[in-house]
Kinemage of the C-alpha trace (Angstrom):
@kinemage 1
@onewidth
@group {chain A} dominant
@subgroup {mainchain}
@vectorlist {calphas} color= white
{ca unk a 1} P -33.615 -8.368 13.618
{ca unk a 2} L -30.271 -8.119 11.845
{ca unk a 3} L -30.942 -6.728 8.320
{ca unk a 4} L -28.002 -5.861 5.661
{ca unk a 5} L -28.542 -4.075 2.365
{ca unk a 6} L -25.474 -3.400 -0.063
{ca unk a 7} L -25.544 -1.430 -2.878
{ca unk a 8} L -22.896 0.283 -4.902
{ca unk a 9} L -22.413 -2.241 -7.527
{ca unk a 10} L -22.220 -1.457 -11.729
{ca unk a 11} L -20.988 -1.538 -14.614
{ca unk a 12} L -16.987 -0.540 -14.901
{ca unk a 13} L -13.863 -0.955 -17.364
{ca unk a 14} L -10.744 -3.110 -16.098
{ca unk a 15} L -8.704 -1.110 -14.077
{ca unk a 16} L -11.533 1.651 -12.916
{ca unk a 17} L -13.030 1.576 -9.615
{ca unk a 18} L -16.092 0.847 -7.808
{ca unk a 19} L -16.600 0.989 -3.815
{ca unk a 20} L -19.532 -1.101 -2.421
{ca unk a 21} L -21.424 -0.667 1.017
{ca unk a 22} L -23.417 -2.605 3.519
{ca unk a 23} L -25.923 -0.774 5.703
{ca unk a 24} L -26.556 -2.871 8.615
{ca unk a 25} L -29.079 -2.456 11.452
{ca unk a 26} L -30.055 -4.811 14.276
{ca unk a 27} L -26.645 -5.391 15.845
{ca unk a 28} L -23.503 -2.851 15.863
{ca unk a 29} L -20.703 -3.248 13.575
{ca unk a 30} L -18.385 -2.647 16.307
{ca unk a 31} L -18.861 -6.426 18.058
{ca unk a 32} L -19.907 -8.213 14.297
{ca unk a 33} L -16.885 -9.506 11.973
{ca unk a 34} L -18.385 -8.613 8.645
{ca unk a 35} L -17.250 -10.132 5.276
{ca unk a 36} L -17.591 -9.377 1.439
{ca unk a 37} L -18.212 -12.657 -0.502
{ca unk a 38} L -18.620 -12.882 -4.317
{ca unk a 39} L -20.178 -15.415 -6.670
{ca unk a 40} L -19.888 -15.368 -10.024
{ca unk a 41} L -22.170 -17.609 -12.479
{ca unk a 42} L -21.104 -21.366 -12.132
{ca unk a 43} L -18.735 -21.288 -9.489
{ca unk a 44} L -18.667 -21.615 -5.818
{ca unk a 45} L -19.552 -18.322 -3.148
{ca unk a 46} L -15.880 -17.227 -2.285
{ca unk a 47} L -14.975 -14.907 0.364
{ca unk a 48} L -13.240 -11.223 -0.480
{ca unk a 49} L -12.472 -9.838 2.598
{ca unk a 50} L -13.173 -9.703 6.127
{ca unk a 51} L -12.640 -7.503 9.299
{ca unk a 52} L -12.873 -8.401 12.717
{ca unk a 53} L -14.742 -6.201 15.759
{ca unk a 54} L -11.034 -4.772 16.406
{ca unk a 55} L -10.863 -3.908 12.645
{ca unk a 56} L -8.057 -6.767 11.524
{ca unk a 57} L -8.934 -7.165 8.428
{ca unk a 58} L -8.407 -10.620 6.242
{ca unk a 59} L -8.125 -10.542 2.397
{ca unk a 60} L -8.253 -13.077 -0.591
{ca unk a 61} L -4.983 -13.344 -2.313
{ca unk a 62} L -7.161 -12.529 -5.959
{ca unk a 63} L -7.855 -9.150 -4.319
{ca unk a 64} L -4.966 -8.583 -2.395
{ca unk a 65} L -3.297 -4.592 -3.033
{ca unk a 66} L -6.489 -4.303 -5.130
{ca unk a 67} L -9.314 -4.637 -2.313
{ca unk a 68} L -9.609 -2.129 0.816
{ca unk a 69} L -12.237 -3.534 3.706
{ca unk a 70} L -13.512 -0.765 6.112
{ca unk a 71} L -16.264 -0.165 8.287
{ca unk a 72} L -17.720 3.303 10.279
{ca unk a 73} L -18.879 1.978 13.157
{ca unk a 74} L -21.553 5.241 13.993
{ca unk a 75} L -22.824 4.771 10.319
{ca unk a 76} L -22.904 1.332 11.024
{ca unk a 77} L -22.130 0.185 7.715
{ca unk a 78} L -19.417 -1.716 5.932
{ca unk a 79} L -17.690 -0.735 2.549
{ca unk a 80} L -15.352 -2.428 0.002
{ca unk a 81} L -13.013 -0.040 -2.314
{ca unk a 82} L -12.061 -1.688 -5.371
{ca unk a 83} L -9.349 -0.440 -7.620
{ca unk a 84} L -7.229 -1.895 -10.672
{ca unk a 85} L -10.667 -3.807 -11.386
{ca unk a 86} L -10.271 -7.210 -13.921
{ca unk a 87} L -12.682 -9.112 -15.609
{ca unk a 88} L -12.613 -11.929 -13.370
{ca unk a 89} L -13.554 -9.748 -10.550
{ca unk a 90} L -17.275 -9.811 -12.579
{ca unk a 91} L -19.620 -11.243 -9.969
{ca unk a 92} L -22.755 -10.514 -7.274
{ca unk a 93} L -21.039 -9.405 -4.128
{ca unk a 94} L -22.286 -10.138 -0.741
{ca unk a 95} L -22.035 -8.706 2.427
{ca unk a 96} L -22.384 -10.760 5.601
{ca unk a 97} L -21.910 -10.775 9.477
{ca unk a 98} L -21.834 -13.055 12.673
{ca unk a 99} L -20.471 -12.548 16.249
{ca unk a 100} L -17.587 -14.039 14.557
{ca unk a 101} L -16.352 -15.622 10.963
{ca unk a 102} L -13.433 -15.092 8.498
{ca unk a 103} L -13.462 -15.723 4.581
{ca unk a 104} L -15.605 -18.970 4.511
{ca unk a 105} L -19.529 -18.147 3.758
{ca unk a 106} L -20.185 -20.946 6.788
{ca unk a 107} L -19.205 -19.175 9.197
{ca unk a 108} L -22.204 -16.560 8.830
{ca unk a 109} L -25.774 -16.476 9.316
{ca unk a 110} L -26.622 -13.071 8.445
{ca unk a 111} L -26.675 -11.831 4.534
{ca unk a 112} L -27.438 -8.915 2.595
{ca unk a 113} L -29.410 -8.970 -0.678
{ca unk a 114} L -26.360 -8.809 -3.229
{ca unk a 115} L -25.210 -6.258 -5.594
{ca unk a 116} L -23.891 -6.606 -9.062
{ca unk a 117} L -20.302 -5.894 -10.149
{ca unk a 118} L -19.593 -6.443 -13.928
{ca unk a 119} L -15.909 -5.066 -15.081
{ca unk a 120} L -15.648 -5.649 -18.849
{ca unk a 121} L -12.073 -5.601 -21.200
């Protein structure tokens, strides 16, 4: 049974930092692409950033130079760095992961719980 629990979310200023992570168990994170989606109040579940089983990693342009995906494969879990924070980057983040899938939240089956990020001005 594939299970995923992120935590690392808060509370932050624009422009701090936060880094998020995604414990996963039931599969290995070495054959899973794994994404981070976000979805802030009213609007539509976006994807963040994704990495593939050989670690290519796929970013939104919002996030771009701002975002870092990574994953240790013998912790078996997935992170997200996030520097230079903004407002608009307020939102629950997601982790998720499938034998394969890219930035669209279609393309996955399995989903964590969801962890706050709020970044005021």
């Amino acid at each position: 049974q594939v299970q995923l629990v992120a935590s690392g979310g808060g509370s932050v200023q624009a422009v701090g930092s936060l880094r998020l992570s995604c414990a996963a168990s039931g599969y290995k994170n070495s054959t899973f692409c794994m994404c981070w989606f976000r979805q802030a109040p009213g609007k539509e579940r976006e994807g963040v950033a994704a990495i593939d089983s050989d670690g290519i990693t796929e970013y939104a342009d919002s996030v771009k130079g701002r975002f870092t995906i990574s994953k240790d494969n013998a912790k078996n879990t997935l992170y997200l760095q996030m520097n230079s924070l903004k407002p608009e980057d307020t939102a629950m983040y997601y982790c998720a992961a499938d034998e394969w899938g890219a930035l669209a939240p279609d393309e996955y089956n399995y989903w964590g719980q969801g962890t706050q990020v709020t970044v005021s001005s």
